[in-house]
DOMARPA-485772 format. One record per residue (C-alpha): residue in one letter; x, z, y. Coordinates in steps of 0.5 Angstrom, whole numbers. Each point is the difference from the previous one (the first is absolute). Layout:
! residues N
type, X, Z, Y
A, X, Z, Y
...
This chain:
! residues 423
type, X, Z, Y
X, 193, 86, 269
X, 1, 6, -4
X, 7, 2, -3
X, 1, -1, -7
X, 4, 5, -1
X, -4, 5, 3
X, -5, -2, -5
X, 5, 1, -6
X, 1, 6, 2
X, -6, 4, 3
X, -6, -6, -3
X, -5, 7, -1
X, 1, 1, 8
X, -1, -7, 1
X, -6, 0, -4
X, -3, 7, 3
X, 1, -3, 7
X, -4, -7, -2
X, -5, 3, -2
X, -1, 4, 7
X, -2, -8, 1
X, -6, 0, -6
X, 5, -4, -3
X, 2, 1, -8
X, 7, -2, -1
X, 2, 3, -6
X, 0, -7, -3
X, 4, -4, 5
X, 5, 5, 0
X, 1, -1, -7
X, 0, -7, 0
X, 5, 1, 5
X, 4, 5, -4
X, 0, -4, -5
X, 2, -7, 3
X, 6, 4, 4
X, 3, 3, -6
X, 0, -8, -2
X, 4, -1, 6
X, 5, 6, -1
X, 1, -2, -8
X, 0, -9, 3
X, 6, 3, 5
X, 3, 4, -5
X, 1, -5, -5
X, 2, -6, 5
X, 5, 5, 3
X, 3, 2, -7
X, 0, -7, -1
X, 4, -3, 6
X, 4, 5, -2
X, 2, -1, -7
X, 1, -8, 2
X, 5, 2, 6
X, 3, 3, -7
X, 0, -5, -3
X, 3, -5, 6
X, 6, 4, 1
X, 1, 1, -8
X, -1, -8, 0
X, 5, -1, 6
X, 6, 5, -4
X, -2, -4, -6
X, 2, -7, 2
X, 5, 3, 4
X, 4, 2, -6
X, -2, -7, -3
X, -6, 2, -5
X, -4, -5, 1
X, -4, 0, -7
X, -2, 8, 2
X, -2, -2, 7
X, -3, -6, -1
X, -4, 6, -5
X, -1, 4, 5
X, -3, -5, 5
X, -6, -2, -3
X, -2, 7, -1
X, 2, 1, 9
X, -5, -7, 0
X, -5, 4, -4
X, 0, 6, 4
X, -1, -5, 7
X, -6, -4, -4
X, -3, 7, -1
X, 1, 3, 7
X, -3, -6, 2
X, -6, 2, -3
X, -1, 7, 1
X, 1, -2, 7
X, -6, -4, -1
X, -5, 6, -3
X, 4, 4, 5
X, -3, -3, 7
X, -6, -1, -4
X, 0, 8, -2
X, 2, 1, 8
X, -6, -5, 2
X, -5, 3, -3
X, 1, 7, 2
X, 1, -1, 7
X, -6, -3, -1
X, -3, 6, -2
X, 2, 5, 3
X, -2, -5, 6
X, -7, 2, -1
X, 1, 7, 1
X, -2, 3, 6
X, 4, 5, 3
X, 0, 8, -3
X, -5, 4, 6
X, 3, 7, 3
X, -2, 5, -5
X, -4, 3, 7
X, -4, -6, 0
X, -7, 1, -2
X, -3, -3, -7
X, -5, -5, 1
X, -2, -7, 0
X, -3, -2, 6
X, -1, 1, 8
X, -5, 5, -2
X, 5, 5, -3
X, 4, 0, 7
X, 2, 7, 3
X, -1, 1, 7
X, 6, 5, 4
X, -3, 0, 6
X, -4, -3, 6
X, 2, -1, 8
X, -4, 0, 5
X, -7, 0, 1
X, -6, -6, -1
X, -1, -4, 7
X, -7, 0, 3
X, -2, -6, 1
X, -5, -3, 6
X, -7, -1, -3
X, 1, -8, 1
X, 7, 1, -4
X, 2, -7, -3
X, 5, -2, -7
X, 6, -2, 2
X, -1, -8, -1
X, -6, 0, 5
X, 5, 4, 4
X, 4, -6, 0
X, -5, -5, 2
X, -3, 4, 6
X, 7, 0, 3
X, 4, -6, -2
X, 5, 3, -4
X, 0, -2, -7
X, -3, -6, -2
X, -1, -1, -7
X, -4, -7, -1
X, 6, -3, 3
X, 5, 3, -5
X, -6, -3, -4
X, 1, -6, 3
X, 7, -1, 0
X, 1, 2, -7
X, -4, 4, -4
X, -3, 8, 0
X, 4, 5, 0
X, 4, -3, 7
X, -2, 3, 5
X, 2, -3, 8
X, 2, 6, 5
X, -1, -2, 7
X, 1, 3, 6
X, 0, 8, 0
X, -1, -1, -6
X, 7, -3, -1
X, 3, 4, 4
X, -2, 6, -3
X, 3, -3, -7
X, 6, -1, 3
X, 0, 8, 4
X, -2, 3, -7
X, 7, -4, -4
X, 4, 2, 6
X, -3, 7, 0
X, 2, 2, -8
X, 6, -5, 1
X, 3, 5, 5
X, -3, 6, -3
X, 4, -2, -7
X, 7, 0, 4
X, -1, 7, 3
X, -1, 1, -7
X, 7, -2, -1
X, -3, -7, -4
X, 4, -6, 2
X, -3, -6, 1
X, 0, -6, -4
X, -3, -7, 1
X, -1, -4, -7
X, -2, -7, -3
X, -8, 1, -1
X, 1, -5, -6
X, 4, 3, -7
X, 3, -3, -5
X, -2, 2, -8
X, 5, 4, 0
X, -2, 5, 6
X, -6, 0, -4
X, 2, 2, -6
X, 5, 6, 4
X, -6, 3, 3
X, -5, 0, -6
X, -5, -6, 3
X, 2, -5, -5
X, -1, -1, -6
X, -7, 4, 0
X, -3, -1, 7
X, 1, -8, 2
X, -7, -1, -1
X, 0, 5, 7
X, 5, -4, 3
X, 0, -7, 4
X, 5, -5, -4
X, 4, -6, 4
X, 1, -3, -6
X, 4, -6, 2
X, 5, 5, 2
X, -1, 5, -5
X, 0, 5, 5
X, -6, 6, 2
X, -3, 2, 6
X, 1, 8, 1
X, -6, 5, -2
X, 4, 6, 4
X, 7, 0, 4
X, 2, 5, -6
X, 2, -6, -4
X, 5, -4, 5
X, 2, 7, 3
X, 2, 3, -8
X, 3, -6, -3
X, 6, 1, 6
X, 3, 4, -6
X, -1, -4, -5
X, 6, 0, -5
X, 4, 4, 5
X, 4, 6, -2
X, 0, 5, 7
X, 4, 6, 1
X, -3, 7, 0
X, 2, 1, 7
X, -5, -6, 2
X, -7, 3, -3
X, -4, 2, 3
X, -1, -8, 2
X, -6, 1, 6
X, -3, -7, 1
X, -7, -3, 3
X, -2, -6, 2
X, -6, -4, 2
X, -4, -6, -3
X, -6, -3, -1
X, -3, 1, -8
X, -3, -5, -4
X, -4, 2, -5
X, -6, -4, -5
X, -5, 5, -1
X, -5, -4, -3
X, -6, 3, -2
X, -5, 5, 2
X, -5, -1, 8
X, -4, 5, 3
X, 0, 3, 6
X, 7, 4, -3
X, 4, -5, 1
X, -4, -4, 7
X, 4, 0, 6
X, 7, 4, 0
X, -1, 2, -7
X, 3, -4, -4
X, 5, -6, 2
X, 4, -6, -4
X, 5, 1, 6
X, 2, 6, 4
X, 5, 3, 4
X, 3, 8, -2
X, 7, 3, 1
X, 3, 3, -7
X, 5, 5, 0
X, 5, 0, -5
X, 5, 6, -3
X, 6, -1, -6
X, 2, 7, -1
X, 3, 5, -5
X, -5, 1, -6
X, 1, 8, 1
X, -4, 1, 8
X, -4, -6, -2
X, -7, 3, 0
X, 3, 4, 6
X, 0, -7, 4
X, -7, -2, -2
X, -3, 6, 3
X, 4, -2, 6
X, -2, -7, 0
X, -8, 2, -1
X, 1, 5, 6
X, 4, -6, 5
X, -8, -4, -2
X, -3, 6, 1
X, 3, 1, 7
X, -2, -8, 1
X, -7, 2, -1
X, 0, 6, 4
X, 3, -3, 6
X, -6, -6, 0
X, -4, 7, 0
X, -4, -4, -6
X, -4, 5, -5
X, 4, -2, -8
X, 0, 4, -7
X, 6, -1, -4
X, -1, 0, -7
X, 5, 1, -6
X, -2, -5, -5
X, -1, 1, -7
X, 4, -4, -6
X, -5, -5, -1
X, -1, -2, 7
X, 8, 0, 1
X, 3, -8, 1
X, 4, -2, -7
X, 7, 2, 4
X, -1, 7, 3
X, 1, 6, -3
X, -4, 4, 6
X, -4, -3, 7
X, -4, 3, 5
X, -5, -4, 3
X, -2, 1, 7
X, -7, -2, 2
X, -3, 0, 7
X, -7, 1, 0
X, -5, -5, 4
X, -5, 2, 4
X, -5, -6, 0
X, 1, -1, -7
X, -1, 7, -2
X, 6, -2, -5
X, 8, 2, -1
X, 4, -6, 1
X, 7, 0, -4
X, 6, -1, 5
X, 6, 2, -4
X, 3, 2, -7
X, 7, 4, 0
X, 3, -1, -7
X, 5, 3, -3
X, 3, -5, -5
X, 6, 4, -3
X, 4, -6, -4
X, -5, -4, -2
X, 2, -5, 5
X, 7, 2, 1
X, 1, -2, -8
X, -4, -7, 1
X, 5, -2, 7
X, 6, 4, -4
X, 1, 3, 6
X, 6, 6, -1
X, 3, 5, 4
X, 7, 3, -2
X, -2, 7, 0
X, 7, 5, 2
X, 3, 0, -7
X, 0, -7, 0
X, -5, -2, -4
X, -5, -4, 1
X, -7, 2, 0
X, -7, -3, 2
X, -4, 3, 8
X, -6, 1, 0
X, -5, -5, 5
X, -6, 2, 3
X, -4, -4, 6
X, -5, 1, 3
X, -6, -3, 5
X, 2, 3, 7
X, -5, -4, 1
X, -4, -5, -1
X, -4, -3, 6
X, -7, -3, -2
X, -3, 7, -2
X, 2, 3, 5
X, -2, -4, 6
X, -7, 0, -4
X, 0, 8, 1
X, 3, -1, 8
X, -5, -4, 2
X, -6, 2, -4
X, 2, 8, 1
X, 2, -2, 7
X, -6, -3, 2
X, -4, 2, 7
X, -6, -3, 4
X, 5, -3, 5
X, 5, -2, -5
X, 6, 2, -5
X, 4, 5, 2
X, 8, -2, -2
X, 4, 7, -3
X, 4, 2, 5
X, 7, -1, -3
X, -1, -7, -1
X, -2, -1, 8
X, 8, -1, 1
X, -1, -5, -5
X, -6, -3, 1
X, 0, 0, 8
X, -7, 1, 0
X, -5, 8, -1
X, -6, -5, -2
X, -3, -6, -4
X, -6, -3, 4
C-alpha cells in the first residue's frame, strides 16, 4: 500500500511513476488528495473539540467546587453537546478513513523510475542469456511423455485423486523433488538465509499484509469454514513473521528462506503451453525472503537475481533474464527480474523465478518498522524471490538432459539424488 504522506507530498512523481504502468492516475490521486484532506480537517476538528470539552470539564469541576451550581450546570450542557457532537464526527471520520483506505488499496505500487514503460510482456527487456541451447537426439520427447517412458510423474493419477494441476512424482521422480529442494535449501543458507519452515494455510490477515488479498481471492483456495487460505508462494507466511512488529536497525538485514508447496487456481487457458509441468494448481518451490534498509535495497535485488543465477548455473540449464516492464510488474512490486529457462523440446522459455523488490508497499500494509539510529521509526524495504520454483526446472533437466540411454541427472545434484541417471 502506497504511504499517504508520500502522496501528499510528491503526487506528480506518484503519478509519473504509474504511468510506467500504462496507467493514468491523476484522477485517483486527486480523489485521494481530496479525501485525505477531509480527514486532516475531520481530525483537527475532532482534536480542537476534545480539547475544548477537557476545558470545560475542568471549568465545571472548579465551578461546583466553589458551590456555582447554576453556572456549572450551565456549562454542562454545553460539555454534553460537545460529547453528542464528537460522537458524530467520530462517525463521519471512520466513514472518511473507511473510504480512503479503500482507495488507495486500489493503487498498485509506484515502479522504479529504471522500469521500462509498457503494457505487456511484449514490452520486457531482456539483460542478458546464459548458456547455450541444448541439442537435442533426433528422437527427442516433451517432458510429459518423459515422464511416462520412465515412471516418474504420473499426472492422470493426480487426475484421479484430485483434479488436473496435481501432478504425482514417483520414484526417481520424487526423489529428484525432494534432491532439488535439498539443493537450493543449502544453497540459500550458504548464502547467509536462514531457515524457516511455515503453516501452508493463513489467515485474511497474512493475506492482506503481503498484497494477496483483497484483489487476488479469485487466484487463491478458500477453507471457508476456517476463513483461512492455502499459500500461492511461501512469501506470504515467511513475510507476515514481521507483522506489527517494530526491529531495531541492528536486526536488518532479516535473511529468511523456506521451502513449500504452492496452491494456486489458475483457471483459464489450455494448450500445449501449459501441458505437462507448465503450469500446476499445486507445486513446490523455495523463496528467499530479505527485510533490509531502504537505501541498499536496490543493491540486495541485484544480489538476490545473481544467488538464481548461480542456482541455474550450476544445474547447467540455458536461462535469459528479463527486466520486466510496468505493465507486466505484480500490483506490490516496485522492480522484478524474471529468470526464464529455456525448453529444449518445447522450443520455449519457461518462467522459473521472480526477484522483486517491493520497498514499503508491504511493510506499510504489515506495519512492520524498524527504529533507525535516532530512534525513530521507519518502514524497511521487503523483497522476495523464487530461488526456485521446482515444475519448470525439472521440465527443463529432463527435456534438456535427454540421451538415447536415459537422462543424465546434474552433476551437483548427484550427492543428493544418489543417482547420475533416470532410466
Amino acid at each position: 500500500m502506497l504511504q499517504i504522506a508520500q502522496i501528499r507530498k510528491h503526487p506528480e512523481d506518484v503519478i509519473k511513476r504509474l504511468s510506467i504502468r500504462g496507467i493514468d492516475a491523476s484522477l485517483i490521486i486527486s480523489d485521494v488528495l481530496a479525501l485525505d484532506k477531509t480527514v486532516r480537517s475531520k481530525r483537527t476538528t475532532m482534536e480542537q473539540l476534545q480539547a475544548k470539552g477537557n476545558i470545560l470539564t475542568q471549568q465545571i469541576g472548579d465551578l461546583y467546587k466553589n458551590k456555582e451550581q447554576a453556572a456549572g450546570d450551565l456549562l454542562k450542557v454545553e460539555s454534553i453537546q460537545i460529547k453528542e457532537d464528537l460522537k458524530i464526527l467520530e462517525t463521519a471520520l471512520e466513514e472518511s478513513e473507511k473510504s480512503l483506505l479503500q482507495l488507495v488499496l486500489t493503487i498498485p505500487n509506484t515502479p522504479c523510475i529504471e522500469v521500462p514503460a509498457g503494457t505487456s510482456s511484449e514490452d520486457n527487456q531482456e539483460i542478458l542469456q546464459w548458456g547455450s541451447k541444448p541439442i537435442l537426439y533426433s528422437g527427442f520427447l516433451s517432458h510429459w511423455d518423459l515422464a511416462a517412458k520412465y515412471q516418474i510423474i504420473d499426472f492422470e493419477l493426480g487426475v484421479k485423486i484430485t483434479g488436473s494441476g496435481f501432478p504425482v512424482y514417483k520414484g526417481k521422480g520424487a526423489i529428484l523433488q525432494r534432491a532439488l529442494i535439498h539443493f537450493f535449501l543449502t544453497e540459500a543458507s550458504n548464502a547467509g538465509y536462514i531457515e524457516m519452515q511455515v503453516p501452508l494455510l493463513v489467515n485474511a490477515e497474512s493475506g492482506f499484509g503481503t498484497g494477496q488479498l483483497p484483489d487476488k481471492e479469485s487466484q487463491m483456495y478458500h477453507i471457508g469454514l476456517d476463513d483461512l487460505y492455502l499459500i500461492p508462494t511461501a512469501e506470504v507466511p515467511i513475510t507476515n513473521l514481521y507483522r506489527n512488529i517494530i526491529l531495531e536497525e541492528a536486526e536488518l538485514p532479516i535473511k529468511n528462506t523456506g521451502y513449500t508447496a504452492c496452491f494456486r487456481r489458475e483457471a483459464g487457458s489450455y494448450g500445449a503451453h501449459v501441458r505437462g509441468l507448465n503450469r500446476l494448481h499445486q507445486f513446490d518451490k523455495v523463496e528467499i525472503v530479505q527485510l533490509v534498509q531502504p537505501e541498499g535495497s536496490n543493491q540486495v535485488l541485484e544480489q538476490m537475481q545473481n544467488h538464481v543465477q548461480g542456482l541455474l548455473k550450476k544445474l547447467g540449464l540455458h536461462y535469459r533474464m528479463l527486466l520486466l516492464c510496468g505493465g507486466d510488474m505484480g500490483f506490490a512490486s516496485a522492480k522484478t527480474y524474471d529468470l526464464e529457462v529455456w525448453s529444449a523440446a518445447q522450443e520455449q522459455w519457461l518462467e522459473c523465478s521472480s526477484v522483486s523488490n517491493f520497498e514499503t508497499f508491504q511493510t506499510n500494509r504489515l506495519k512492520c518498522r524498524y527504529r533507525n539510529a535516532e530512534g525513530k521509526t521507519e518502514l524497511p524495504h521487503s523483497l522476495n524471490g523464487s530461488a526456485l520454483a521446482l515444475p519448470r526446472i525439472v521440465a527443463a533437466l529432463l527435456e534438456n538432459n535427454q540421451t538415447p540411454n536415459g537422462i543424465k541427472v546434474p552433476d551437483v545434484l548427484v550427492p543428493y539424488t544418489g543417482f547420475e541417471w533416470i532410466d
